[in-house]
Structures are given as structure tokens and as C-alpha cells.
N, C-alpha and C positions, 0 to 999 in steps of 0.2 A: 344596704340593709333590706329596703324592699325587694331587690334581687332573691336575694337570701330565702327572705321568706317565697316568695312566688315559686323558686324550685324545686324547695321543702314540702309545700303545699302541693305540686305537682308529684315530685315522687312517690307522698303519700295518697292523691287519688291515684296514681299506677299501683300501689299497691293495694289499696281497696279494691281497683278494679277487676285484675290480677284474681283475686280471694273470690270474688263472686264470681268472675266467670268459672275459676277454676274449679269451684264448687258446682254450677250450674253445669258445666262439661260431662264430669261426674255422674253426678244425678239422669242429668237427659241427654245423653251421650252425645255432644258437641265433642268437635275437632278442638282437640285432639286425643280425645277420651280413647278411639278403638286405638292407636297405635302407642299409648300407655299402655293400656289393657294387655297386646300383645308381647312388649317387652316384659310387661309384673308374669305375664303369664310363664314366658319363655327362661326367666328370671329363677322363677319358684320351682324348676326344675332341678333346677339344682341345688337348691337350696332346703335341707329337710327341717328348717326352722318352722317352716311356713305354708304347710303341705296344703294344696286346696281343698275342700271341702267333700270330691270326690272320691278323693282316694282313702286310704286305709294299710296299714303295718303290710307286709308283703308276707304270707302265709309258706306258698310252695315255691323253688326253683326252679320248676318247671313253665314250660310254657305252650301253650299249641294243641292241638288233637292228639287223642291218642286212643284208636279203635281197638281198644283190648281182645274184645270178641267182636269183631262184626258181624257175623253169622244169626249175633243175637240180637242186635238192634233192631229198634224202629223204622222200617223203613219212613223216610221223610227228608226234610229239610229246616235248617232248626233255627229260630228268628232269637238275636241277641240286642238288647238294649244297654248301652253301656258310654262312655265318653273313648272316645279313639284322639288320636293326635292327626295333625292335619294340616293342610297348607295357614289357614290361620290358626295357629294355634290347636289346643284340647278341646275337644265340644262334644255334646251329643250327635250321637249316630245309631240307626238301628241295620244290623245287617244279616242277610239270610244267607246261610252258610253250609256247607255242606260235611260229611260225616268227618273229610279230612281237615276240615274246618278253613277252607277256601272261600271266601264272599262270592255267591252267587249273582247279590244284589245288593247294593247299598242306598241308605238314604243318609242323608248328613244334613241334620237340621238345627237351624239355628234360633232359639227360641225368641231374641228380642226382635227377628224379623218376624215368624209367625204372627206376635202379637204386639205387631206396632204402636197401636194406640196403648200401649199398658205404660201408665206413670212411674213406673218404677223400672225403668230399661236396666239399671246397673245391678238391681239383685235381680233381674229375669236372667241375666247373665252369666249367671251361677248358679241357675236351676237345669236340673237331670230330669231323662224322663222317668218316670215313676213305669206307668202300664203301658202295653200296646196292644193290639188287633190285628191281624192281618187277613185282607178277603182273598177271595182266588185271583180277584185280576190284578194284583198287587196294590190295592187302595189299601192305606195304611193307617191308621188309628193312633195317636200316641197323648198319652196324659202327661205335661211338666209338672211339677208338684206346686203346690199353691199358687198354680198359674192358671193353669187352662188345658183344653183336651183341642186337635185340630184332626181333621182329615188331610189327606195328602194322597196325589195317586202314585203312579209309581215313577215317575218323572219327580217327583218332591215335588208339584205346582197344589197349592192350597186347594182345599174343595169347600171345606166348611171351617168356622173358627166354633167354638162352644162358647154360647156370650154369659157365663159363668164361669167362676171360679171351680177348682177341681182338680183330684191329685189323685192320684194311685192307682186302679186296676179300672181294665175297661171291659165291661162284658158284653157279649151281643145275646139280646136276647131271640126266639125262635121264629117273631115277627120283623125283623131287622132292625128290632128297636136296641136302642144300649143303655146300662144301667150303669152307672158310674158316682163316686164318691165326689161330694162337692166339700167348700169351707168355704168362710167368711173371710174377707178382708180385716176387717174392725169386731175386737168382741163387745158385746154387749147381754145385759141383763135380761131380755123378754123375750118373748114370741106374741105373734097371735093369737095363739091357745092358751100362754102363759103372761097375760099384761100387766101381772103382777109380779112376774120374778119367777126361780123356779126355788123352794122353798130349801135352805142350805147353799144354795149358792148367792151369795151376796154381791158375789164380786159378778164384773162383767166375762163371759168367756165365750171361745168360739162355738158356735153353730155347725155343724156340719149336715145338712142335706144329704138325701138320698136323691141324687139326679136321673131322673127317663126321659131320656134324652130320643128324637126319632132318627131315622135314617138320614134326614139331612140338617142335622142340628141344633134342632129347635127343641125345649126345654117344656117337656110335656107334662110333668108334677116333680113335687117334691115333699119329700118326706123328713122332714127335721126331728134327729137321732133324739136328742135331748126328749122332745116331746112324746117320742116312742117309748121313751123309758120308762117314765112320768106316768103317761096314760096305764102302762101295763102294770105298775106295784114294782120296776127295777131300777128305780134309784138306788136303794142299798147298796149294788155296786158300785154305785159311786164312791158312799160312806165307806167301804171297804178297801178300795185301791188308795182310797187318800187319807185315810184314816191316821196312817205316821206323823205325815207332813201338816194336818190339820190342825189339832189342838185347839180344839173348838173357833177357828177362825177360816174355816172354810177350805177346800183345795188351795193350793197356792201357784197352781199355776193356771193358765187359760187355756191350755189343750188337756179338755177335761176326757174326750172321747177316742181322737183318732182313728177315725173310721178308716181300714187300710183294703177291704174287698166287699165288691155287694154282686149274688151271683143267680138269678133268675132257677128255678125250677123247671126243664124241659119238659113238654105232654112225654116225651121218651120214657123218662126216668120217673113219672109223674106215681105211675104205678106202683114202684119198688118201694114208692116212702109210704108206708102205710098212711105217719101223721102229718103230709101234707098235701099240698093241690100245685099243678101247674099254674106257674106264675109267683109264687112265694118267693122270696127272698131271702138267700143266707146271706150275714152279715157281719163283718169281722171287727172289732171293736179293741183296738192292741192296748190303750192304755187302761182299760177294765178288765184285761182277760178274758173278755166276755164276745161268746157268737149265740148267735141268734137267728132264727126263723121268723119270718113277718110277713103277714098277707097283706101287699101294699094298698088293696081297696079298703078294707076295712081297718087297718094299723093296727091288726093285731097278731102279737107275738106270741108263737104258737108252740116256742120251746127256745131254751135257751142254755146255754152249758158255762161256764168259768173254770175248768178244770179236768181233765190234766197240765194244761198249758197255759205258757206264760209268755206274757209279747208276742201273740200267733200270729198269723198272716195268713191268707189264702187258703179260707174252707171251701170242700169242693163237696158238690151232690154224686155219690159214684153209683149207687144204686142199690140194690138188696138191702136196704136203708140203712144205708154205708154213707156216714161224711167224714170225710178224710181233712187232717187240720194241718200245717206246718207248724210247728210248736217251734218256737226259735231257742225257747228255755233260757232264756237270757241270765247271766251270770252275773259274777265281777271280775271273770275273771278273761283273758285273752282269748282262750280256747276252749270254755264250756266246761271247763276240770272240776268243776263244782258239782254240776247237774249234771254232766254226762256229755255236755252237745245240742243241737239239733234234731228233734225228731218228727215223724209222720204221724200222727196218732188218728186212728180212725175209731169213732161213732157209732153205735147205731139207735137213736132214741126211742123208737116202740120197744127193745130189749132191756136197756140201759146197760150195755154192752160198751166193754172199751177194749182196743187191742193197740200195741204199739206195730206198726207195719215197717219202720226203718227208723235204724239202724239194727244191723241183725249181728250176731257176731261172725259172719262172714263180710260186713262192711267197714270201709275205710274211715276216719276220722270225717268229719262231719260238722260244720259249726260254724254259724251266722247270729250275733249279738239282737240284729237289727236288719229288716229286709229281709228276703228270701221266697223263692217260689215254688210251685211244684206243680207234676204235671201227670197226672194216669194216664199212660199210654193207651193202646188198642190192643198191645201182644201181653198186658201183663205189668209190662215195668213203670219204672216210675221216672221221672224227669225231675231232675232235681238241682236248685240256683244256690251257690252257696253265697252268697250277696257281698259279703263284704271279702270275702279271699279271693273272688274274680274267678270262678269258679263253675262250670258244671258238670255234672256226673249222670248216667243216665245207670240203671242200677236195675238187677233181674229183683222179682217177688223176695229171693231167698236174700237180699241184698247186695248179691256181687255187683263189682261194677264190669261194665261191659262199652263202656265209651266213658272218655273225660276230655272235658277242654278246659282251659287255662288262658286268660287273657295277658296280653301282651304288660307287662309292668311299666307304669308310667318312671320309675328312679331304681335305682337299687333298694332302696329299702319301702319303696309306696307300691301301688296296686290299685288302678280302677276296681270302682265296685260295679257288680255286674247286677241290674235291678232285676230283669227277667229273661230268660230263655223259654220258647215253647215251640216244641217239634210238631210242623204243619205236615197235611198230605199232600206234599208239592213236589214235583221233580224237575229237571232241569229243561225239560221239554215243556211243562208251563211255564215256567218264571222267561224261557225266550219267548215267548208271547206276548208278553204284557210289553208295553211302550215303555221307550228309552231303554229296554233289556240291551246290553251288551253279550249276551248268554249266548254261546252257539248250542243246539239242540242236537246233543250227542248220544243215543240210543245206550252206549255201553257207561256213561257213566250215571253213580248214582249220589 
């Protein structure tokens, strides 16, 4: 009988112990969490029960480059941020590529190495990069989304980590400074400027920071969105976007704002905006609808729009006091059959001036839910990410297209999302320059 029992007893500490390690494994990626990880990974390919968090419905059959017109392109070389598949497994990678959509240059990064010390290694392991940067000597810039922003040169060896949280677009401003979207771990009810609450919100929610960050990583202020709003008379927008879901009990969720771009004012440009200054701030704000102008010294907002667009992304300063918006138009429907699509819509605030710049009726289908980029060339055209089809198009003024690429389909029926593309002035005789280039520097190609 005492046998009995002492086995019993034993079995069950092996199975107690069994459940915490295997829990702990998990969580802080003990052995033999990566070689799970790979088979769920390698598993889920096959399997369209269970599609990972990357991909999305598979839009075109197609796949690869396709220089419709080359004659009318950008010349350049065009940086793509997206998950590739790989000797381990699917993971982030950013790679610069050329018109026939060839990798010139790859980096392949793995986020819970970047950020070792982060407590939470098994969802950093499921985080995409959100933004990137790229300098001329290949030092690389990339933002994981509620993780962190790192430098990397062109070897992939770390330079700097950003010791704040932070997610989506990374801008360099004219001093080599960068301005980048930060967020909270934990939500909560106050600020400094608000130690009493912010009035209508009752509940705890997140913070998101305007981060200015310097050239080697250090975290030079910070502008907390909420308090922006607050101070200037635009909370209404809040009351507005939540207003359904509210019922006099407040927003009901904690991502009240979602800051998705924050984009510096060049002395360049500084001219063409009648009603602003170098150094101001556009600001993209997806779950109010709402962009806005901010002089970060003084935190004041100098104009603000909600409208034509809905879930926008990436307002850009283009000049003749021209801001150009990506309007995603978000629908409910798969392909935008509701609203039309995806559109460009440009600005101009000393007029109040609105014009749609793409889709024209000489352009192709067009339509991202969520995500999306865009990009004013130098010849005219536009640069354009269609994020969740895997997608980009680079397209004349009149809207044709004149280059497309297509990324490679994770199943027959998924599709990596493609986060950003942006065509640099690089050719193939810089990027063999930079360290670890495998490039040979060939005069005729481009």
C-alpha cells in the first residue's frame, strides 16, 4: 500500500512538474520551446485552420515583378519589409531589391534576439516589423510593433536598441534626429499633466508617446497624444469615434488612439506650408480618423482634419501646401466594394482644398482594410504598399501602373502582408560598398 501511494505521489509531482516547466518553456523560451515553435510553425502551413497572424486571404495569382513600363520608373532601389520563409522557419526580414525584384541585400531579423531582455520572448515571436529607415551606408532602422525600434548596420550586428516601447513608422528628421511612435505596456488612468484622470475616460487605457529619439538612441522627449488633445479642445474626437460602442460608459476599448505616423517638417518644405514652421509635426491618429499638425516645443496643434478618410496611415508634407493622406477607407467588406478601395487623398490647409490623387479611372483595383504605405516619388509618381494583398504598385500622376510586385504566397490560399516598401536613391554600385555586401558592382545593371 505504501508502495502504492509513493508512485502515485511521484507520478503526480512529474506531472506537476511537467505543467510548470512546460508552461515556463513557453513563456521564457526554455528548451524545448524553439524546436515546438518550428514544427507549430512548419505545421500551420499546411493547415488553413490556423493561419498565423501574418498572413491574410490571398488576393492575386500572381507573383514576382513585373516592369510594365520601365522607361517610366523611378530610378532606384526599393526596400521591402515583410515575413519571408527561411532556414528557421517564417520570420521578419527586410530586403532591397531591385526593379526585377531580385534581393540585392537582405537582412533577416529576429526579433526575440534583438530584444533579449523583453519578458515576453513568446509574443515578441510573433511580432512583424511595423516601419523601417534606411541610410546610405546600409545602417538599417526597423520598428517591431509594440516592441521596440533597433539599429542594425548592414552586417545585421546591432548598433543601438531604443530602451522604449514603440511601433510603426520611423522618420529621420533633418538633424539626424528620428521621431517615432511609442506605447505603453500597461494601461492606465493619468498623466502628469492629468493626475486626475482625463475627464470621460474612466477606464485605464494606453498612452502612446511622441518619441525623439537621437541618432544614437537615446530618448530626447516625449509628447503624450492624449495630453495633446486635451490641452488643445480635441477630445470630441474621441466622443465621436466611440460614441456607438459608448453608451454612456465610456470607450470600451484601451487602444483609444493609435498613433500609426509622426513625420517632422523639413526647412525644405518649410516654405510651401504657409501655416507651418520647420520642425512641426504631422501626426496620424487611425483610430480617430484624425491627423494633425503639432509644434512639438510648444504642443500646440496648429490644424487638424478627420475627413475624407477613414483608418488613414501615412500623412506626408509634399509641398505647395500639399499633405498627401493614404486613406485605407476601411469597409466590411473583403475588397473595399462598399467605399470604392484605398485612396490617396491630398490637402491643402491654407485653401481648404481637397483633391483625390489615386485611384484615377485609369488605375487597377486597389485595397488594404488595414496597413498600407505610400510614397511621392521624385519623377511624379507614387509608391504605393497594398499591405494586406502583399502587394506593391508604383503608378504615373494619371494613375497607370508602370511597375508591380507581388510577394511570394505563404499556402495556396494565405499571403504575407507586406508592411512597407520605399524606393531609395541607391544603385547597385552603392549597396557593393557597404559591409557583408555580396553585390558585385556591375556598371549595366540597374
Amino acid at each position: 500500500m505504501r508502495s502504492s501511494v509513493a508512485k502515485g505521489a511521484f507520478v503526480a509531482s512529474l506531472m506537476v512538474f511537467s505543467f510548470l516547466y512546460g508552461f515556463g518553456a513557453r513563456e521564457k523560451g526554455w528548451f524545448p520551446n524553439a524546436l515546438i515553435e518550428q514544427v507549430w510553425r512548419q505545421a500551420k502551413v499546411v493547415s488553413p485552420l490556423h493561419p498565423p497572424n501574418f498572413v491574410n486571404p490571398r488576393v492575386y495569382d500572381r507573383t514576382g515583378a513585373d516592369p510594365v513600363a520601365p522607361e517610366e520608373m523611378q530610378p532606384g532601389l526599393t526596400l521591402v519589409t515583410s515575413m519571408w520563409d527561411g532556414p528557421d522557419g517564417w520570420g521578419p526580414e527586410v530586403r532591397l531589391m531591385d526593379r526585377a525584384g531580385r534581393p540585392v541585400h537582405t537582412w533577416r531579423l529576429d526579433p526575440r534576439s534583438l530584444f533579449p531582455d523583453s519578458l515576453d520572448q513568446r509574443r515578441i515571436g510573433r511580432r512583424y516589423i511595423h516601419g523601417s529607415h534606411l541610410e546610405p551606408d546600409g545602417t538599417l532602422l526597423v520598428n517591431f510593433g509594440q516592441v521596440g525600434t533597433v539599429q542594425v548596420d548592414a552586417c545585421g550586428d546591432v548598433q543601438w536598441r531604443l530602451a522604449a516601447r514603440s511601433h510603426h513608422s520611423i522618420e529621420r528628421a533633418e538633424d539626424g534626429t528620428y521621431w517615432i511612435p511609442g506605447s505603453s505596456k500597461t494601461a492606465r488612468r493619468t498623466t502628469a499633466a492629468h493626475p486626475e484622470g482625463f475627464p470621460g475616460l474612466d477606464k485605464p487605457v494606453y498612452h502612446e508617446p511622441i518619441l525623439h529619439v537621437s541618432a544614437d538612441g537615446e530618448v530626447q522627449d516625449r509628447l503624450n497624444v492624449l495630453d495633446l488633445l486635451y490641452a488643445n479642445d480635441l477630445e470630441r474626437y474621441i466622443a465621436e469615434a466611440f460614441q456607438p460602442q459608448a453608451k454612456g460608459k465610456g470607450p470600451q476599448t484601451k487602444d483609444i488612439t493609435h498613433m500609426n505616423d509622426v513625420e517632422p517638417l523639413g526647412s525644405s518644405l518649410a516654405g510651401e506650408h504657409p501655416l507651418f514652421d520647420a520642425g512641426d509635426l504631422l501626426v496620424s491618429l487611425r483610430n480617430l480618423d484624425l491627423v494633425f499638425v503639432v509644434d512639438p516645443g510648444t504642443r500646440t496643434i496648429k490644424w487638424h482634419a478627420d475627413d475624407p478618410f477613414l483608418m488613414q496611415h501615412d500623412p506626408d508634407f509634399l509641398g505647395d501646401g500639399w499633405i498627401g493622406v493614404f486613406d485605407n477607407a476601411s469597409d466590411f467588406t473583403f475588397r473595399g466594394t462598399m467605399l470604392g478601395g484605398s485612396r490617396i487623398v491630398a490637402l491643402q490647409p491654407h485653401t481648404d482644398s481637397v483633391e483625390v490623387r489615386f485611384p484615377t479611372p485609369q488605375s487597377d483595383s486597389f485595397y488594404t482594410a488595414a496597413q498600407g504605405k505610400w510614397q511621392q516619388l521624385d519623377n511624379g509618381n507614387m509608391l504605393l504598399t497594398e499591405s494586406r494583398a502583399g502587394r506593391v504598385v508604383e503608378v504615373t500622376p494619371e494613375g497607370r501602373t508602370v511597375w508591380e510586385w507581388i510577394i511570394e504566397p505563404y499556402s495556396d490560399r494565405y499571403v504575407p502582408a507586406v508592411t512597407q516598401a520605399t524606393r531609395y536613391a541607391l544603385s547597385r554600385t552603392d549597396v557593393a560598398a557597404w559591409p557583408c555586401s555580396s553585390v558585385e558592382a556591375t556598371p549595366a545593371a540597374r
